[in-house]
Residue frames relative to the residue before (quaternion, step in Angstrom):
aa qw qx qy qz dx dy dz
X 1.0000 0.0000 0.0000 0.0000 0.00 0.00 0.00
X 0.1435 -0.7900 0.5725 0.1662 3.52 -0.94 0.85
X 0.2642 -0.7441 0.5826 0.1926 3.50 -1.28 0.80
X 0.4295 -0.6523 0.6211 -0.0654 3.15 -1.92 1.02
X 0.3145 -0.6507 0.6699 0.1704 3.58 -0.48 1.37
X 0.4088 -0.4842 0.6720 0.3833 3.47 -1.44 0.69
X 0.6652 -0.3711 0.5681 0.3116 3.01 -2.38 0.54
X 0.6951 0.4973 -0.4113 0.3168 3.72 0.41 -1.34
X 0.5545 0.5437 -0.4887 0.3977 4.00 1.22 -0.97
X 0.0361 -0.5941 0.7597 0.2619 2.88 -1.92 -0.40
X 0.7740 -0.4100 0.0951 0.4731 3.58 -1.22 -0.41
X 0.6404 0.5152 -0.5314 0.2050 3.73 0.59 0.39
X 0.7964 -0.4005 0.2659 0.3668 3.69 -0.95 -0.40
X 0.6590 0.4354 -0.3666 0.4918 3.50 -1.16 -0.06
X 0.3173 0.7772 -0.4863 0.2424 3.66 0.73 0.37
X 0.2915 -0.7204 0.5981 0.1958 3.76 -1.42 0.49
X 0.1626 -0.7796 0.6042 -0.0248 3.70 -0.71 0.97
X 0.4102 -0.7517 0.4944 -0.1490 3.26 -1.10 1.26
X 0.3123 0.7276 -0.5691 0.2218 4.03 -0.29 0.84
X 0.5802 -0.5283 0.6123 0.0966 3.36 -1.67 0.99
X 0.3098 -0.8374 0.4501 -0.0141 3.51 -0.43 1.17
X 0.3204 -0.7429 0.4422 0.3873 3.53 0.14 0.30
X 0.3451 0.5341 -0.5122 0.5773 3.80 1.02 0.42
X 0.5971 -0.4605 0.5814 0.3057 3.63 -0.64 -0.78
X 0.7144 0.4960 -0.3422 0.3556 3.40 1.35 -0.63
X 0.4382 -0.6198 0.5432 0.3589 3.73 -1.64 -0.12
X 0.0078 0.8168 -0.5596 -0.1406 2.74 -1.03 0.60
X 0.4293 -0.6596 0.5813 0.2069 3.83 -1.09 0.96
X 0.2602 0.6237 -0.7366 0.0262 3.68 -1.98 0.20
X 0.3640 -0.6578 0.6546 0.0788 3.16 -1.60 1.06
X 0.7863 -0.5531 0.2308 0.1497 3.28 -1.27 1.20
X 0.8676 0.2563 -0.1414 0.4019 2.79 0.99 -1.11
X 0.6622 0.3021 -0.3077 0.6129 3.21 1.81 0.10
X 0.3144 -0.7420 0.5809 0.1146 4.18 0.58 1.10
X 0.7540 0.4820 -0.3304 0.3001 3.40 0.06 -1.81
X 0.6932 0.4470 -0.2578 0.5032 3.82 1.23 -0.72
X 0.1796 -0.8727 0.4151 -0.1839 3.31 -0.99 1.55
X 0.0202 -0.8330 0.5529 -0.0049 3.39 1.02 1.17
X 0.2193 -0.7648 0.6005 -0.0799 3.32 -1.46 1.36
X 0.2309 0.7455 -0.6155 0.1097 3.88 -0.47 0.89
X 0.6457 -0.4755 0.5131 0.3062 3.06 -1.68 -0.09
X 0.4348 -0.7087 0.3767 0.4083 3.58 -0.54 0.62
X 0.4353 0.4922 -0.5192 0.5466 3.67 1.47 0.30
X 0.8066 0.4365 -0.3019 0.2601 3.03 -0.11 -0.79
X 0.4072 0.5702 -0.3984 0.5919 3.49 1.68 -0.67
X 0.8714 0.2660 -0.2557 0.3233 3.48 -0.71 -1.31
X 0.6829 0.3467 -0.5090 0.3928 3.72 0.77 0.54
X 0.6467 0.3889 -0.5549 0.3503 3.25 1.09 0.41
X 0.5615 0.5524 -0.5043 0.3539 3.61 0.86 0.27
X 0.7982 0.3809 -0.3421 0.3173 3.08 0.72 -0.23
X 0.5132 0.5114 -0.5279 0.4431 3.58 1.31 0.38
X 0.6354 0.4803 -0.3892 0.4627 3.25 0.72 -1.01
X 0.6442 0.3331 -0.4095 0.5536 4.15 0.18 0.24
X 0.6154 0.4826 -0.3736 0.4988 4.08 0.79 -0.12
X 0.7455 0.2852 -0.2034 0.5670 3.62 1.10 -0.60
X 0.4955 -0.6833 0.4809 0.2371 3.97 1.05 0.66
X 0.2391 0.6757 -0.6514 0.2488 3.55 0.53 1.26
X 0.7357 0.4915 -0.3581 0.2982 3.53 0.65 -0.66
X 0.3472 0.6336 -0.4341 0.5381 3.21 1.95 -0.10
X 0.9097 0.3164 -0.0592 0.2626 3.52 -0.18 -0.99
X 0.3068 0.7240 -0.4815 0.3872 3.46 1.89 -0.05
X 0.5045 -0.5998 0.6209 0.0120 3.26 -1.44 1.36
X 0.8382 0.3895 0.0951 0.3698 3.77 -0.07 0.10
X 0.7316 0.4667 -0.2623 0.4221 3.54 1.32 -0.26
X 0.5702 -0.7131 0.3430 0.2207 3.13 -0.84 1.38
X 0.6015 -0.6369 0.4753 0.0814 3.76 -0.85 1.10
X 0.5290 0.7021 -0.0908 0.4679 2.99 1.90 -0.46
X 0.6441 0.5221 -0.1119 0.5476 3.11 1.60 -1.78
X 0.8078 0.4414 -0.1906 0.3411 3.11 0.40 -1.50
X 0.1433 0.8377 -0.5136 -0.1180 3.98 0.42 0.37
């Protein structure tokens, strides 16, 4: 499986990476903790991205790195 810096990162840390499963599924991991490995369907991803941007969580996330977000 090959991983994929998000577009939003740039070169500092706390970054989210991105890879196509040979299942069909996506799967997500953040920099500093690789070993954890959040799997979804790409339905199932894109409806939680898109409530969670309809209900302004990314407005209000506690915790995200200034780093990610160029």
């Amino acid at each position: 499986m090959t991983w994929q810096k998000s577009s939003y990162s740039n070169e500092g840390g706390d970054c989210i990476y991105v890879a196509a499963a040979p299942d069909g599924t996506v799967r997500l991991r953040e920099s500093d903790d690789p070993e954890v490995i959040v799997s979804a369907t790409r339905h199932g991803l894109t409806a939680f991205l898109a409530v969670t941007k309809e209900s302004g969580v990314e407005r209000t996330m506690k915790g995200w790195s200034p780093a990610c977000h160029a």
